[in-house]
C-alpha positions as CSV (number, residue, x, y, z in Angstrom):
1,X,75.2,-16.0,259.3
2,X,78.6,-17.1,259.3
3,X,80.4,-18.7,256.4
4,X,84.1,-20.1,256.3
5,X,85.6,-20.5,253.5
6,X,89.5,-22.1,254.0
7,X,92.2,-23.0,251.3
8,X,95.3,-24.8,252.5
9,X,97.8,-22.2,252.8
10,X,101.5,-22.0,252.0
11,X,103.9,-22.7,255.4
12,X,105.0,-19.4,256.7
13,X,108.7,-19.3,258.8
14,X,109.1,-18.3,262.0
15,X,104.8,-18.6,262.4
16,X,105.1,-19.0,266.2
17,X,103.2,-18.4,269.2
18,X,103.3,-14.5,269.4
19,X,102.0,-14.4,265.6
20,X,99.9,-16.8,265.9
21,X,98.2,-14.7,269.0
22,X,98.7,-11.4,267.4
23,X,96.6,-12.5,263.9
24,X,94.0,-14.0,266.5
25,X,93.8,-10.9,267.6
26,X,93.0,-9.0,264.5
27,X,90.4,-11.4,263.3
28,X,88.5,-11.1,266.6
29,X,88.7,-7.2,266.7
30,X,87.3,-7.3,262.5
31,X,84.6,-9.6,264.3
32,X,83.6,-7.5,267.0
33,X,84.0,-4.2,264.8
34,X,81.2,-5.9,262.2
35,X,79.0,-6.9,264.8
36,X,78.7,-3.7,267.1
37,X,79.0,-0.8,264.1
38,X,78.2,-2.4,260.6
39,X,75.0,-3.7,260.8
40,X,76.3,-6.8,259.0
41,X,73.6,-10.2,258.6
42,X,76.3,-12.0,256.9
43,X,79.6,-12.5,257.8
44,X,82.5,-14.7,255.8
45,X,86.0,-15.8,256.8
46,X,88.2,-16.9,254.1
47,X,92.1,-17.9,254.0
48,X,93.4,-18.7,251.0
49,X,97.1,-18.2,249.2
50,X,97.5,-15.4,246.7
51,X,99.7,-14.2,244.3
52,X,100.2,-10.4,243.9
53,X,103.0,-9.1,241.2
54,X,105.0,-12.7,241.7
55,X,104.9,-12.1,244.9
56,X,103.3,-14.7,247.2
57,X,101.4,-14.7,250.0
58,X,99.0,-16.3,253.2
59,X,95.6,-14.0,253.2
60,X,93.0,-13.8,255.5
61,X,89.9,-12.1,254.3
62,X,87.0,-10.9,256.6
63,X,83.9,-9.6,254.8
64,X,80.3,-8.7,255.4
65,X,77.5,-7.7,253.8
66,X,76.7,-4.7,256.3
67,X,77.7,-0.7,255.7
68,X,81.4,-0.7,254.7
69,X,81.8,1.7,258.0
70,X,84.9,1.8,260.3
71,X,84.2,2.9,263.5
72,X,85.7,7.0,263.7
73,X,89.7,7.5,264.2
74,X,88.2,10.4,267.3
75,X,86.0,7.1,268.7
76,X,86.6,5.9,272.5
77,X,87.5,3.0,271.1
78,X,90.8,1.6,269.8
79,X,90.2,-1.2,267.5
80,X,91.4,-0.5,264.3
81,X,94.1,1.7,266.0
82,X,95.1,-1.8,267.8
83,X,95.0,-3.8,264.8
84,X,97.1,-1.9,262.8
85,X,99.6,-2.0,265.6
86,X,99.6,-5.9,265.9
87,X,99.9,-6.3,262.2
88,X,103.1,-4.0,262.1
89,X,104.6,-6.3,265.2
90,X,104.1,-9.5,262.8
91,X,105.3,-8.2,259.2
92,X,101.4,-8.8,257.9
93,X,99.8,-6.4,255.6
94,X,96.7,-5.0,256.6
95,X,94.2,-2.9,254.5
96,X,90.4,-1.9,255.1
97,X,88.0,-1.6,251.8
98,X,84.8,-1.0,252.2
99,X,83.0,-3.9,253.9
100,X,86.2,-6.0,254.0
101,X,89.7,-6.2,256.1
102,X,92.3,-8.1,254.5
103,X,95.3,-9.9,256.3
104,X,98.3,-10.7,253.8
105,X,101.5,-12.7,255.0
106,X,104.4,-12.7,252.7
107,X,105.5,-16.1,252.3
């Protein structure tokens, strides 16, 4: 099950093309990490605009309900390896909690 759940977001500069790719990327690689290694039945998508010590920002939030586990830094694969790459090329701030992987721009 798949829920979306979308806030209108602050304008971010220089949001172009090659960012726009880039955080494309990342949410599809969260996608395909939940479906082939969590186990998830539910799945949300949210973007909303946050503020974090008067800071503020554009966040994408990817959730599920399945078991919190990232697939092993010693796998064949290179997902979150690949992700944490494309998020360094745009500015963004990526984290992984349990369940949950959390794309922040600073606006």
């Amino acid at each position: 099950e798949l829920t979306w759940k979308m806030e209108d977001l602050p304008r971010l500069d220089e949001f172009g093309p090659e960012k726009a790719l880039h955080t494309m990327r990342i949410v599809q690689e969260a996608i395909t990490n939940i479906i082939k290694h969590s186990g998830a039945t539910q799945l949300t998508i949210s973007a909303y605009p946050e503020i974090v010590s008067d800071r503020r920002y554009a966040t994408v939030l990817i959730t599920d309900n399945g078991s919190g586990n990232l697939p092993e830094e010693d796998s064949e694969g290179r997902g979150v390896q690949n992700m944490q790459y494309r998020a360094s090329k745009i500015g963004a701030d990526l984290s992984f909690m349990s369940s949950t992987v959390k794309l922040s721009f600073q606006v």
